[in-house]
N, CA, C and O atoms as a GROMACS GRO file, in nm:
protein
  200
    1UNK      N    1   0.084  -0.118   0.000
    1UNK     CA    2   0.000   0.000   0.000
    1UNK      C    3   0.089   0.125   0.000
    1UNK      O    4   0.192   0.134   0.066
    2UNK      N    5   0.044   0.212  -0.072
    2UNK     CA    6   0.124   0.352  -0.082
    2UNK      C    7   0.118   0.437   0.015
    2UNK      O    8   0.008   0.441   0.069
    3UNK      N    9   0.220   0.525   0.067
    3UNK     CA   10   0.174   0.600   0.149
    3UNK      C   11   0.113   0.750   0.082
    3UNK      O   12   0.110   0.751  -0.041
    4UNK      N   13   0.077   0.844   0.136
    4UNK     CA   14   0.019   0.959   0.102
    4UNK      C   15   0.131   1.039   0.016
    4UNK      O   16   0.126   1.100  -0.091
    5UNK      N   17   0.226   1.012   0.098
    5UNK     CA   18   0.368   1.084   0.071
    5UNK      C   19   0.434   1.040  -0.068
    5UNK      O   20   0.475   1.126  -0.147
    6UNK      N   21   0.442   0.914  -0.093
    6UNK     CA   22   0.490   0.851  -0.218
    6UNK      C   23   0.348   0.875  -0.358
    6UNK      O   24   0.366   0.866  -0.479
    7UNK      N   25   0.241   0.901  -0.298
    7UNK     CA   26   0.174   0.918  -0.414
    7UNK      C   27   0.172   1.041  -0.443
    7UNK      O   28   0.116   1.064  -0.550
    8UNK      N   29   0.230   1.166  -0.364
    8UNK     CA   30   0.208   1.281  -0.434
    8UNK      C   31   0.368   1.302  -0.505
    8UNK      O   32   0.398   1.404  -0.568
    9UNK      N   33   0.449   1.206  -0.485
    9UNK     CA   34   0.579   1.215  -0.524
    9UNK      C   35   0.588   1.177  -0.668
    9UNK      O   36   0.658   1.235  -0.751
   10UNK      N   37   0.501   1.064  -0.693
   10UNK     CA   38   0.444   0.994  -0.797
   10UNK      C   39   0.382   1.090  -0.870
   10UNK      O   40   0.412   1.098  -0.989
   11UNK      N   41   0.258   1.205  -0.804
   11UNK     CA   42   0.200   1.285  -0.911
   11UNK      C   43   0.317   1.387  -0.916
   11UNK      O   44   0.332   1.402  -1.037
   12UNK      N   45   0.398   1.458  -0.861
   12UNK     CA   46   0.492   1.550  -0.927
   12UNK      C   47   0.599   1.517  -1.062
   12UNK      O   48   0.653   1.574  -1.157
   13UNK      N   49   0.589   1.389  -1.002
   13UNK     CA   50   0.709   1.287  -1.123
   13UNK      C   51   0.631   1.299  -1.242
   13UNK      O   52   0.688   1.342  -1.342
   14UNK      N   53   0.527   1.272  -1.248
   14UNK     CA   54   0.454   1.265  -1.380
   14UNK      C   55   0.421   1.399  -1.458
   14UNK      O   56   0.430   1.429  -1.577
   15UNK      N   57   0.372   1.477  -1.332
   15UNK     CA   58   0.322   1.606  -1.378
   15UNK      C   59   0.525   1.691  -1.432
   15UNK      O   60   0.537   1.789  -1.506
   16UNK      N   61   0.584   1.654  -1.401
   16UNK     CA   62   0.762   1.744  -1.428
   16UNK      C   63   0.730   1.652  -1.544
   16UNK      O   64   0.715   1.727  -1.640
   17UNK      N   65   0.712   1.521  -1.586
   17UNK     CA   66   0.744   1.439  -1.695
   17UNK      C   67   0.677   1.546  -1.812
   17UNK      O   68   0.743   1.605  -1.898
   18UNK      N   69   0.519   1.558  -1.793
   18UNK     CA   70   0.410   1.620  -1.910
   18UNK      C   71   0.489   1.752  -1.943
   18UNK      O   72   0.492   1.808  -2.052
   19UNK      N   73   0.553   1.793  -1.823
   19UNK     CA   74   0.613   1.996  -1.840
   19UNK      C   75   0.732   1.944  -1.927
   19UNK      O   76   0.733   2.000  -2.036
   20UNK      N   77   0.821   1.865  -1.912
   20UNK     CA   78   0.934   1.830  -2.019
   20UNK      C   79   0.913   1.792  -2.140
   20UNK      O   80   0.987   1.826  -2.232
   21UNK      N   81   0.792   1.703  -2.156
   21UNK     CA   82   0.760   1.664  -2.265
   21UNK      C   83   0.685   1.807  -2.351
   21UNK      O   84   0.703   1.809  -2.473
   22UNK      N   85   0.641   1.870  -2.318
   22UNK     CA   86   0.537   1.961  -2.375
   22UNK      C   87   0.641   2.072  -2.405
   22UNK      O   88   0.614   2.138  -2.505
   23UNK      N   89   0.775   2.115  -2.327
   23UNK     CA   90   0.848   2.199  -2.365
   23UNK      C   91   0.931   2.135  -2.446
   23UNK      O   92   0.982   2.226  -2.512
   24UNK      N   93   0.974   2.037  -2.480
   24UNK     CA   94   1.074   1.959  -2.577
   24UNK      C   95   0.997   1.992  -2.705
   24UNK      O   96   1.061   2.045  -2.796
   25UNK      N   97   0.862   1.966  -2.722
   25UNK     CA   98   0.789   1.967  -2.861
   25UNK      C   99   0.773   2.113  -2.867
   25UNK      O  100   0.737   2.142  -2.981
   26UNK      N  101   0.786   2.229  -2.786
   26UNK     CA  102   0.800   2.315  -2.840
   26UNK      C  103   0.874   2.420  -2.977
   26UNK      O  104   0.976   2.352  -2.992
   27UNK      N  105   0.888   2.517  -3.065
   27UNK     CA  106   0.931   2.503  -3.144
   27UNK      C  107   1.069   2.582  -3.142
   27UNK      O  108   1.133   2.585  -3.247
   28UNK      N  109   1.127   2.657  -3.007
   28UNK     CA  110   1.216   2.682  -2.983
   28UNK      C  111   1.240   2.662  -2.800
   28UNK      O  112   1.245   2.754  -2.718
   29UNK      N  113   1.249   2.534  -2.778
   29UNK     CA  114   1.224   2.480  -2.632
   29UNK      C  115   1.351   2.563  -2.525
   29UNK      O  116   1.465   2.548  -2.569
   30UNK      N  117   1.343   2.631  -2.418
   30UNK     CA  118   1.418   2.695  -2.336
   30UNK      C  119   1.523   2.622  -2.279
   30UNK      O  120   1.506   2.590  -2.161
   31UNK      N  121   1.634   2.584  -2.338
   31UNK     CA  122   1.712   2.478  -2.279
   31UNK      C  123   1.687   2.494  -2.122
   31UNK      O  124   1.629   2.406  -2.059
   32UNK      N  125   1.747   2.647  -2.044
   32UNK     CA  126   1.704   2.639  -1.951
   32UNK      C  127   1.627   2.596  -1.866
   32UNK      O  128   1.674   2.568  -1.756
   33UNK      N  129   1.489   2.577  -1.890
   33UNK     CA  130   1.398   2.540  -1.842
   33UNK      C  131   1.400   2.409  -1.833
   33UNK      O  132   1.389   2.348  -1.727
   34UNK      N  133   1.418   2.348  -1.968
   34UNK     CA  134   1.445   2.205  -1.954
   34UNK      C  135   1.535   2.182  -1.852
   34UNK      O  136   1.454   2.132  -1.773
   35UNK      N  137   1.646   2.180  -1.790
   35UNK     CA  138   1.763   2.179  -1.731
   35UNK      C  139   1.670   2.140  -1.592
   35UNK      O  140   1.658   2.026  -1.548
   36UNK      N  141   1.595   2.286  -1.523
   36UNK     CA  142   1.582   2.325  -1.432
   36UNK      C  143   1.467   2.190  -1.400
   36UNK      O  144   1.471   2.120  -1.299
   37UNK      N  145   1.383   2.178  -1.494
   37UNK     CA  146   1.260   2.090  -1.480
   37UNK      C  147   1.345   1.942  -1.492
   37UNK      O  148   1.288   1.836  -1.466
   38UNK      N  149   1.446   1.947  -1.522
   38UNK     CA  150   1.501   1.749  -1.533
   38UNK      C  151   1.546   1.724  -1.367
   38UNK      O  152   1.497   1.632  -1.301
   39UNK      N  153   1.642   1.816  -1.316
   39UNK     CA  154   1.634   1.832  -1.215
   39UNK      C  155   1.572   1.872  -1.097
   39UNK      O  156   1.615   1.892  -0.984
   40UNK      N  157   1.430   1.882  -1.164
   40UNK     CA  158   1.354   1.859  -1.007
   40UNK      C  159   1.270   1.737  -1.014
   40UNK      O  160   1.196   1.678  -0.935
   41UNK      N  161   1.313   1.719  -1.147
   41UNK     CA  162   1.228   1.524  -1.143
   41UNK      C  163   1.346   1.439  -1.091
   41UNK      O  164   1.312   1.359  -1.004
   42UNK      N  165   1.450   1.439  -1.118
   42UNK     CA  166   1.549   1.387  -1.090
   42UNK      C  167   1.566   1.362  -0.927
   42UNK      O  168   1.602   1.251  -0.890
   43UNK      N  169   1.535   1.485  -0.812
   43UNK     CA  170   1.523   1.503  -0.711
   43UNK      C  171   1.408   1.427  -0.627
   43UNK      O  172   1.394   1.404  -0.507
   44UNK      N  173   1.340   1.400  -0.734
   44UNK     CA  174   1.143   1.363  -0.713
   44UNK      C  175   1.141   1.216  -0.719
   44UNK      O  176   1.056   1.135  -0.681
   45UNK      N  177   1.271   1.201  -0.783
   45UNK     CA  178   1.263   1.021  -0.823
   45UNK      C  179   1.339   1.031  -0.708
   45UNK      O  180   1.293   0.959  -0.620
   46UNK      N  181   1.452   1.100  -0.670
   46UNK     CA  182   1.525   1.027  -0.567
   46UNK      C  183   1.492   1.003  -0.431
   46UNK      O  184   1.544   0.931  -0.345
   47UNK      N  185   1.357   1.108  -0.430
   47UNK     CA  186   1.335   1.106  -0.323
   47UNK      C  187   1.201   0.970  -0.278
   47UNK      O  188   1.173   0.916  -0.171
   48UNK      N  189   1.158   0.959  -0.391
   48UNK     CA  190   1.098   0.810  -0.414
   48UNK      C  191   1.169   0.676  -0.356
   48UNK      O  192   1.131   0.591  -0.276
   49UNK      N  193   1.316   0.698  -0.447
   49UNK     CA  194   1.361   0.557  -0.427
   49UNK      C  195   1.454   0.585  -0.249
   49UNK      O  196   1.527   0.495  -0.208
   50UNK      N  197   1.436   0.704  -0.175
   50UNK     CA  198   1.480   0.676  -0.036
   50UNK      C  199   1.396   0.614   0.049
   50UNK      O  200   1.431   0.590   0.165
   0.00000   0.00000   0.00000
């Protein structure tokens, strides 16, 4: 069973996934942004797998 805590970790992971994906298909995508948004999924997973 999940806790409360891991499922909203789960919806940020997904919801940073849709913001990367949607700025990648953009037609001049903000590297920046990308950068900033990989690394807070990156943080979001890690904090999953602690």
């Amino acid at each position: 069973m999940q806790t409360a805590h891991l499922s909203s970790l789960k919806a940020k992971h997904h919801s940073l996934d849709r913001r990367i994906d949607a700025e990648s298909h953009r037609p001049h995508p903000d590297q920046f942004l990308l950068a900033e948004l990989k690394r807070r999924k990156l943080r979001v997973k890690e904090q999953m797998e602690a």
